[in-house]
N, CA, C and O of each residue as an XYZ file, in Angstrom:
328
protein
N      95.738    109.013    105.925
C      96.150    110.071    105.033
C      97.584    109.839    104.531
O      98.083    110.145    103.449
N      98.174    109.154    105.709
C      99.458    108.769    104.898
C      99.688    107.974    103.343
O     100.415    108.318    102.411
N      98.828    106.860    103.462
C      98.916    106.136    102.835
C      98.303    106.726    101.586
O      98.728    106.203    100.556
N      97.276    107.829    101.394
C      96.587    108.194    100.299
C      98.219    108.899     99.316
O      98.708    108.705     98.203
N      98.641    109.941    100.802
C      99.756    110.689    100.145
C     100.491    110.298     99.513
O     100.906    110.832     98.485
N     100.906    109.046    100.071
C     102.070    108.110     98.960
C     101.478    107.884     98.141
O     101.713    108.619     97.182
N     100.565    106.998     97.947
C      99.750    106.576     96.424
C      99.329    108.168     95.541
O      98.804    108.295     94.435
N      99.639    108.889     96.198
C      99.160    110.041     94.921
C     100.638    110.684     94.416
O     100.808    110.996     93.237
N     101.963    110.890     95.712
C     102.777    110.651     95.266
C     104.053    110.174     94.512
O     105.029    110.791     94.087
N     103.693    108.820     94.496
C     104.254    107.556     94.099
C     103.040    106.972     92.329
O     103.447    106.329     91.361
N     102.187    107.304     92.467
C     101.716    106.094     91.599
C     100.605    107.558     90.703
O     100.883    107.935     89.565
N      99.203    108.264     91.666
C      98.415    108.875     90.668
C      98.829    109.580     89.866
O      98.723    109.438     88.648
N      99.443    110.571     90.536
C     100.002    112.202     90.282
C     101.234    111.814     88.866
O     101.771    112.767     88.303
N     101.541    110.455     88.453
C     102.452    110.543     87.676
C     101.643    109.608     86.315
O     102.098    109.421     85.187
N     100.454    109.182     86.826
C      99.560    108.787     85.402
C      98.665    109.461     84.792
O      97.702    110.107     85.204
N      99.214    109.177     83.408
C      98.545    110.137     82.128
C      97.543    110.765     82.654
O      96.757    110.145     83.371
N      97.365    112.244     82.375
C      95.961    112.575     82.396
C      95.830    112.795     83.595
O      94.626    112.959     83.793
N      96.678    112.944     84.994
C      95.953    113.443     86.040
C      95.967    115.215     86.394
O      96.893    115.926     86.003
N      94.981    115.664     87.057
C      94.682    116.916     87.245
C      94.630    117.295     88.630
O      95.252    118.299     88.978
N      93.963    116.620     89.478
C      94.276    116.773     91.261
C      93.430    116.013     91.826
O      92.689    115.373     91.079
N      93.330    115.905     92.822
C      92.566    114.902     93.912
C      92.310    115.539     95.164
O      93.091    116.383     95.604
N      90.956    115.095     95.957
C      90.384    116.303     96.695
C      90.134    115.189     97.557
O      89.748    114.101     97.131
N      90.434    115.541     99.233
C      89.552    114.677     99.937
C      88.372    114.949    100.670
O      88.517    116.027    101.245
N      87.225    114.423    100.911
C      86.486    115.301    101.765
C      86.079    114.104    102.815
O      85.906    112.922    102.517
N      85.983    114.620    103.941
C      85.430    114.090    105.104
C      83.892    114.557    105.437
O      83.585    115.707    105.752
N      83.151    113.663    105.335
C      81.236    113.744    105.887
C      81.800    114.591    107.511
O      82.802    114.285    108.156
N      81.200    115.248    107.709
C      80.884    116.161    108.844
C      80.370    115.026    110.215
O      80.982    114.679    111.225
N      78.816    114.629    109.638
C      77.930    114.037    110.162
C      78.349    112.289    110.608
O      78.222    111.736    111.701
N      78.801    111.814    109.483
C      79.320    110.586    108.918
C      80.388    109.864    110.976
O      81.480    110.240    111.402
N      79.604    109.053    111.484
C      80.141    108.450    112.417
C      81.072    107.231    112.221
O      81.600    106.890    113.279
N      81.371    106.577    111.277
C      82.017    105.883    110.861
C      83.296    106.326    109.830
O      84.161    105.540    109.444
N      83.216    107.774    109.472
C      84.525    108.222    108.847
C      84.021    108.063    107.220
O      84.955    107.730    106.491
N      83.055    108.195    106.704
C      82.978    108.217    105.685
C      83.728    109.092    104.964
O      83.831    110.199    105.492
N      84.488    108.894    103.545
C      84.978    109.820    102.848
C      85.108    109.691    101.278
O      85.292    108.746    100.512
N      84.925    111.119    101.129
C      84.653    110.876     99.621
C      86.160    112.033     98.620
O      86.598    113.183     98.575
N      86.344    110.833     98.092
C      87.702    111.736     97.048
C      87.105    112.101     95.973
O      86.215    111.345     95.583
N      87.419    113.472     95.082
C      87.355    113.636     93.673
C      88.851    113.365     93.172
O      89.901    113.669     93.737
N      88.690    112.822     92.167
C      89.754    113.167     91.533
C      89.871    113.206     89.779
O      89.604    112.339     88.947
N      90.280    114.311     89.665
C      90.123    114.697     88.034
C      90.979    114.136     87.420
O      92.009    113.744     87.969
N      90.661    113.932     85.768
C      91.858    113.798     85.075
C      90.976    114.349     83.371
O      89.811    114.551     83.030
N      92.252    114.406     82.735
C      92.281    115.150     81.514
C      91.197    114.065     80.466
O      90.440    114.607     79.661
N      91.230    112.825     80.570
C      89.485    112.390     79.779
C      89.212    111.372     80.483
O      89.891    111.016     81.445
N      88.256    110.839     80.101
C      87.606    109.611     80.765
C      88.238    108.194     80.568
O      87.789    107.164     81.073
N      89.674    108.310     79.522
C      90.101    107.370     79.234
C      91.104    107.281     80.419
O      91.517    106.278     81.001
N      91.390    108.600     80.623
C      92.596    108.714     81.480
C      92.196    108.182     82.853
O      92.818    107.351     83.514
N      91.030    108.811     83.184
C      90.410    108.177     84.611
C      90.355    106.859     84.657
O      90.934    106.230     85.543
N      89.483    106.151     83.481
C      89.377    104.772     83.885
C      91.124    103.859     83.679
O      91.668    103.250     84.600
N      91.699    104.001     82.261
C      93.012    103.692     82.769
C      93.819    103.670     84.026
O      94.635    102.775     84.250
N      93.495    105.044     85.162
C      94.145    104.689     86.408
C      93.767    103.712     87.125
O      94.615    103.000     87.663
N      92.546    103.495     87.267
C      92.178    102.646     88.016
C      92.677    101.466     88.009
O      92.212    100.621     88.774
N      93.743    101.154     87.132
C      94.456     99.913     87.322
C      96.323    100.568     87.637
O      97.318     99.897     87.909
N      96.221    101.738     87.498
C      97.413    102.739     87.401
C      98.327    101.479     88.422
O      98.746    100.404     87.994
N      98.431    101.891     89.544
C      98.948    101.138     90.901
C      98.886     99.293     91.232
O      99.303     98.669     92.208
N      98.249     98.850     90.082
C      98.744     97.414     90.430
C      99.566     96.981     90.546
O     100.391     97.083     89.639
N      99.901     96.181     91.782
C     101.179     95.345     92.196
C     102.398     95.931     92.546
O     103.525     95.435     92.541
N     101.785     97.772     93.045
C     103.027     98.394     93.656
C     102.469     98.878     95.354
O     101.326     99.310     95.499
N     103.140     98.780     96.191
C     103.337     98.585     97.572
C     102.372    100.162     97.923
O     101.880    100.245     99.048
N     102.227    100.935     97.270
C     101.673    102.209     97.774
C     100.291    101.956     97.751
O      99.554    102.216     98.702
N      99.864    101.383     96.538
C      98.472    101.331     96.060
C      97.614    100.110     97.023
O      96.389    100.022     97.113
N      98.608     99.247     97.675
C      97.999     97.603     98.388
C      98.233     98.440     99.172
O      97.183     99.073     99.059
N      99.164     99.314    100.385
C      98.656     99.911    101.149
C      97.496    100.975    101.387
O      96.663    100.698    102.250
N      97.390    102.065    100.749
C      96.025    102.272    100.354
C      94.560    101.756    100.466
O      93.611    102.358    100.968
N      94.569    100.586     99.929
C      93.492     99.901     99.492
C      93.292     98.897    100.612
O      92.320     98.145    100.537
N      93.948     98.832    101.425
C      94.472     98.320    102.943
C      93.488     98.656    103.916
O      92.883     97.921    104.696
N      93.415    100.193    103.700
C      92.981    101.220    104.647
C      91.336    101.413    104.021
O      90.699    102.413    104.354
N      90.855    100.592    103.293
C      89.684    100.166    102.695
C      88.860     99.462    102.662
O      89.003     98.449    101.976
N      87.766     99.656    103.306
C      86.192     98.535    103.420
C      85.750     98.739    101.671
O      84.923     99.519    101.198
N      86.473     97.918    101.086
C      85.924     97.834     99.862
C      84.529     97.729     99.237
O      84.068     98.133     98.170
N      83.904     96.903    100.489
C      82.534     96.390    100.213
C      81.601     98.112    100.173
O      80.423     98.362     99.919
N      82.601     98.892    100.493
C      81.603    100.120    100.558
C      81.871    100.878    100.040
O      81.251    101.933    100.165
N      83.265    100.739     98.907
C      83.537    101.489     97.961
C      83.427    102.009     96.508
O      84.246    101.644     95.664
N      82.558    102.742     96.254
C      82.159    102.527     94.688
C      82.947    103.979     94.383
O      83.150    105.028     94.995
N      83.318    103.319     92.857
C      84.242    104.565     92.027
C      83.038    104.365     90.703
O      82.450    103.473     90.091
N      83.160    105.930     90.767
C      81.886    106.277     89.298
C      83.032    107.482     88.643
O      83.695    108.363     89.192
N      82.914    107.100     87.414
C      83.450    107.858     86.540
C      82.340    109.078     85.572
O      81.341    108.708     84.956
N      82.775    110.389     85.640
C      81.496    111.357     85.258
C      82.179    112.025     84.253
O      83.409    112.001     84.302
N      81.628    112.612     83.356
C      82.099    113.541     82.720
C      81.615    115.040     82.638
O      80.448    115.275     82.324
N      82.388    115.922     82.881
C      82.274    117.779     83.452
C      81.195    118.305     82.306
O      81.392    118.047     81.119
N      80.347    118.859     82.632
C      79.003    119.749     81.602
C      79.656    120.865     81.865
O      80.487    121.090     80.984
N      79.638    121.577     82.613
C      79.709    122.937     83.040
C      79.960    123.284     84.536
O      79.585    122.647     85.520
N      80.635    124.368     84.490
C      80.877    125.279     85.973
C      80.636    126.411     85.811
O      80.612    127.108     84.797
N      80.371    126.694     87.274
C      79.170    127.915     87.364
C      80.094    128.947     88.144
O      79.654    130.053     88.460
């Protein structure tokens, strides 16, 4: 959690278009599965971050703390709330 905090302090929270970031922890999940939302103002803005943090020390730590092989990022766009 440290490492998320810095990268949202340091690097998300200050690229275009962000709105907030949510973490959730699986209940069930024995291996620590976890799943983040994180919004931003369009879909350009979302996929642009995803390179937001290259080659700065917050984001390689982060991504550190990552079984990549099991990480998929999907980008959605909001219909409606209920």
């Amino acid at each position: 959690m440290e490492a998320t905090q810095r990268l949202h302090d340091q690097v998300i929270s200050k690229a275009k278009g962000f709105l907030s970031w949510e973490h959730y922890l699986q209940d069930s999940a024995q291996d620590g599965t976890w799943t983040d939302f994180v919004l931003w103002e369009s879909e350009v803005d979302a996929r642009n971050a995803m390179e937001a943090g290259q080659g700065q020390e917050a984001a390689e730590a982060f991504y550190a703390c990552i079984r990549m092989q099991t990480c998929r990022a999907l980008v959605s766009q909001f219909v409606k709330k209920y």
